[in-house]
N, C-alpha and C positions, 0 to 999 in steps of 0.2 A: 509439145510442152504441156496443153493441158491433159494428155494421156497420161503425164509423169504425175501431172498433179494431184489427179484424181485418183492413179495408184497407190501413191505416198499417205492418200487422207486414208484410202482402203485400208491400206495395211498399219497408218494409225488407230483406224476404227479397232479392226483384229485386234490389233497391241491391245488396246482399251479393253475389249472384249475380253482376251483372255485373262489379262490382271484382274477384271471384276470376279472372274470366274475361279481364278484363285485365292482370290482374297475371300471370295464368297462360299466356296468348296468345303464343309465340316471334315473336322479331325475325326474319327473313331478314337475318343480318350480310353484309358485300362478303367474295369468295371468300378475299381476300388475310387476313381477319379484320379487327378493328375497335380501336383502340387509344386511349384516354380517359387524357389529362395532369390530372393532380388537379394542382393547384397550390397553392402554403403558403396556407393562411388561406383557402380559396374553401370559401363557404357549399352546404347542399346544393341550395340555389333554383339556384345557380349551374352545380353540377355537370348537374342536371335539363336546364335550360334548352339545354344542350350535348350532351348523351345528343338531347334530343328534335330538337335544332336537324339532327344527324346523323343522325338517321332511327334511330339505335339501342333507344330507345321509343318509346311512342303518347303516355305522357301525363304531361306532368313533374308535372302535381298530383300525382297518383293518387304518383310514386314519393316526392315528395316528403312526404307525408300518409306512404305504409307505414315511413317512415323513422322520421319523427320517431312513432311507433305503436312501433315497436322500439328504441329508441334509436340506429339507426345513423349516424343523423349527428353523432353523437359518436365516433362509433369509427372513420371513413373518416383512414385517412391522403395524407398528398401522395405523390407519384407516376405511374409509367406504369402502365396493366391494359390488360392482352390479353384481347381475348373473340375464339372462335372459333365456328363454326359458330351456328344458332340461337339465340338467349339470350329467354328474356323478362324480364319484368320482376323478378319474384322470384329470377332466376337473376344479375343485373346486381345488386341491391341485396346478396345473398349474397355476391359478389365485391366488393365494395366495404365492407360493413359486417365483414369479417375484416380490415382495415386493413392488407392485405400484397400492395403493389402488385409486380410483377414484379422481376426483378430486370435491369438493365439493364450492360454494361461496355463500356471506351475503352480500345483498345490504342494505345499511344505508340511510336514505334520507334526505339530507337538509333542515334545520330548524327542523328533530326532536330534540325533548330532550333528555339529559342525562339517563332521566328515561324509553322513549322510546327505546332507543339505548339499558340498559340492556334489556329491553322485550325479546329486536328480539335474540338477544346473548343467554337469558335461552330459549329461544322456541327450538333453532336449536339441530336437534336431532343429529349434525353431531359431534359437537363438545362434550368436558368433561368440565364439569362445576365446575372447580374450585372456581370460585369468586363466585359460586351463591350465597351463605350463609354472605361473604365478607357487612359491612358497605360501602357505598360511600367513608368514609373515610381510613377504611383499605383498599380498594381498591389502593386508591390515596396515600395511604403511600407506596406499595409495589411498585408505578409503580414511585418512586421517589419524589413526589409531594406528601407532609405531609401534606401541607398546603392550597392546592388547591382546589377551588369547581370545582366539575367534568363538570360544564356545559360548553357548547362551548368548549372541549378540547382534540376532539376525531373528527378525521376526516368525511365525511360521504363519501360513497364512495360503488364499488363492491368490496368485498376482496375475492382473491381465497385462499385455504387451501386447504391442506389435513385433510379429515376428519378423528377426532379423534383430533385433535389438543386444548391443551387446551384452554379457553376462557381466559386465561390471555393474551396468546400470539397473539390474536387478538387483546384484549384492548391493550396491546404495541406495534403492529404494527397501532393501529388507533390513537394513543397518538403520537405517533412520528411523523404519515404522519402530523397531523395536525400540530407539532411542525415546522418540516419543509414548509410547505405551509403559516404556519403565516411567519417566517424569510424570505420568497423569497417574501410575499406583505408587508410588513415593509422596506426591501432593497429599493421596486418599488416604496414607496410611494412617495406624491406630497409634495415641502415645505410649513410650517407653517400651516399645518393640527393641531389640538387642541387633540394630544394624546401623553402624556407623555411617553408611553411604549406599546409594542406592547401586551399588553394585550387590553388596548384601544381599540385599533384597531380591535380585536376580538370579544369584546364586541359590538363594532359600526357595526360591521359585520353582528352579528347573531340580532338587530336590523332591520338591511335594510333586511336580508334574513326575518323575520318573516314580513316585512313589504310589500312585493310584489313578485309575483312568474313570474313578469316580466322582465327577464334579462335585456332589452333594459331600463328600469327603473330603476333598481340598483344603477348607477350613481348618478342619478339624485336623489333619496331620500336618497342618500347617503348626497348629496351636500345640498340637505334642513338642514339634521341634522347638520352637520358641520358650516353650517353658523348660525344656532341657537343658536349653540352652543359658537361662536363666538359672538355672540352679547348679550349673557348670557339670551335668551330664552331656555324656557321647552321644552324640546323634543314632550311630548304629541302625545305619542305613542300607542296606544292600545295593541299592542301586550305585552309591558310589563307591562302593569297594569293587564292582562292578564296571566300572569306568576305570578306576585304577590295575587294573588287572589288562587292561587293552585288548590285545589278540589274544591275551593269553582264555580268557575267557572263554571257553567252549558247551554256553547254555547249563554251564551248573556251576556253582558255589558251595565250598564244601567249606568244616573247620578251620585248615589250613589256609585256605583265603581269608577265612575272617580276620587271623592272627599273623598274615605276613603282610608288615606295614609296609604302604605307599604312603604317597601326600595326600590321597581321596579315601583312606580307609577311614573310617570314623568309626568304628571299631578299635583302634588303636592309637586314635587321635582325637582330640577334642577341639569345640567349635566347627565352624562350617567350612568345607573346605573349599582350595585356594583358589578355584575358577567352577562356574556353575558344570554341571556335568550334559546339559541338553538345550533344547531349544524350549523352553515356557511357555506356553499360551497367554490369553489374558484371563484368563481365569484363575490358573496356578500364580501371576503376578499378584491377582487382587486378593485371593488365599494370604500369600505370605506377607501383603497388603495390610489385611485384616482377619485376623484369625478367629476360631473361634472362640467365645468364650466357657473355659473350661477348665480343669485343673489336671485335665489325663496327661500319663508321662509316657503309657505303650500304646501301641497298637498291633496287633495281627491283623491277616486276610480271612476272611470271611469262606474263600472258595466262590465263592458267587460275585466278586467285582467289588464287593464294599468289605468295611472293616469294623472290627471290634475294639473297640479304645476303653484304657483302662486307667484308673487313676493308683492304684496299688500295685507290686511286684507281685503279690498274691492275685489279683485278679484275672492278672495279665498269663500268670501260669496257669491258671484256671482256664482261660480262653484259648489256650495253645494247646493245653489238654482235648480241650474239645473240639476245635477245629483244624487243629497240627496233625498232632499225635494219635488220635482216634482216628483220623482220615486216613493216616500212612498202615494202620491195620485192618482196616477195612480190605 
């Protein structure tokens, strides 16, 4: 009997032995490193099974046994984890049972589109993609706004996350920054500006942002349109005849575009048209905010990023002369 006993401790000690040795044994991870999506509600069988399926451990029992022995599978949250170089096993449940997956961010870029902004949102492999499958308009019904075109209505901006997070809770936290950033340039704006409501404003916005990626010009083509608009001229904008054109758009605009009316030519329509055409910045907001003060009605490109603003039609030919038209013969 005690020969049995003292085998039985043996060959617990072994047991013992070998679990430390597995638990303690590093992974060779891929040189690039190795990255594990915790997703909402996945069990630790689950996580294991995925760890092991990737070659990242030897034995999903063994991790999932030390887990539930520590409690960590209560304490794993959803998200992305980076592991670099070697990990074993002890060193993959460490990083997982501190429940603080990396931190993961999406930068959005001023004067994208509505349609650009979902791109970058389904590309990210960080996030769970709720809305992929979502309409524009169910989108825009769950996020409050039943009645809203998505465009211009979503901040652009770097957002951090936790990865794993889903893509509605970006679009509500990009929907609101915007929300709040129209309301703080609405409060700033200048008196007797020609916007009824601070939709306006946002539409005039993404306007001046598709219309120069010159911040020190903003102002100032904020201030052309405004006064156009005050003296009941066309905008005569290319970026949104541009917009109205949709696919058909193939990187040029020629006379026929200017003259074949959509609802976004302003060429052929007057006042601003009927939803912003991009995504504004807070710069382009505080532009059409506060314009500058000035009595120019044109403006041309310069060729160098900024623009030449005119307060005559003769001026303004003068400057197309020179920066147009002399350019295309050169």
């Amino acid at each position: 009997m005690r020969r049995l006993s003292g085998f039985l401790l043996l060959l617990l000690l072994c047991l013992a032995g070998w679990l430390a040795w597995a638990a303690l044994l590093p992974v060779e991870l891929p040189a690039g490193g190795y990255k594990l999506l915790v997703g909402p509600n996945r069990t630790m069988k689950q996580i294991a099974r995925t760890l092991e399926q990737d070659g990242a451990i030897r034995n999903r029992q063994l991790l999932v046994a030390l887990a539930r022995l520590d409690g960590a599978d209560r304490r794993i949250k959803a998200g992305l984890y980076r592991f670099q170089g070697p990990q074993s096993m002890l060193d993959v449940l460490l990083r997982l049972s501190q429940g603080k997956p990396d931190e993961a961010s999406l930068t959005t870029i001023e004067g994208w589109t509505f349609r650009q902004f979902r791109q970058a949102l389904d590309r990210s492999p960080d996030i769970v993609h709720e809305a992929r499958a979502l309409s524009d308009a169910e989108l825009m019904r769950r996020l409050g706004a039943p009645d809203a075109s998505p465009e211009g209505l979503f901040f652009p901006s770097t957002y951090l996350f936790t990865p794993g997070v889903s893509d509605m809770d970006l679009y509500r936290q990009a929907f609101s920054t915007m929300q709040q950033q129209l309301a703080a340039a609405w409060a700033a704006r200048k008196p007797e500006l020609p916007y009824r409501t601070p939709y306006e404003l946002l539409t005039m916005a993404s306007l001046v942002e598709k219309e120069t990626s010159s911040e020190a010009d903003r102002p100032m083509v904020a201030a052309v349109f405004v006064n156009r608009l005050k003296k009941g001229m066309r905008l005569q904008t290319d970026p949104s005849v541009i917009y109205g054109m949709g696919d058909r758009y193939q990187g040029n605009i020629g006379k026929a575009d200017l003259r074949r009316d959509t609802p976004y030519n302003t060429y052929t329509r007057a006042g601003l048209t009927p939803t912003p055409i991009a995504m504004p910045g807070k710069a382009a907001l505080y532009a059409a905010a506060q314009p500058a003060e000035t009595d120019a009605l044109y403006f041309v490109a310069r060729g160098d990023g900024s623009s030449q603003f005119s307060s005559t039609l003769e001026q303004h030919n003068q400057a197309v002369r020179k920066y147009i038209l002399k350019k295309g013969q050169q």
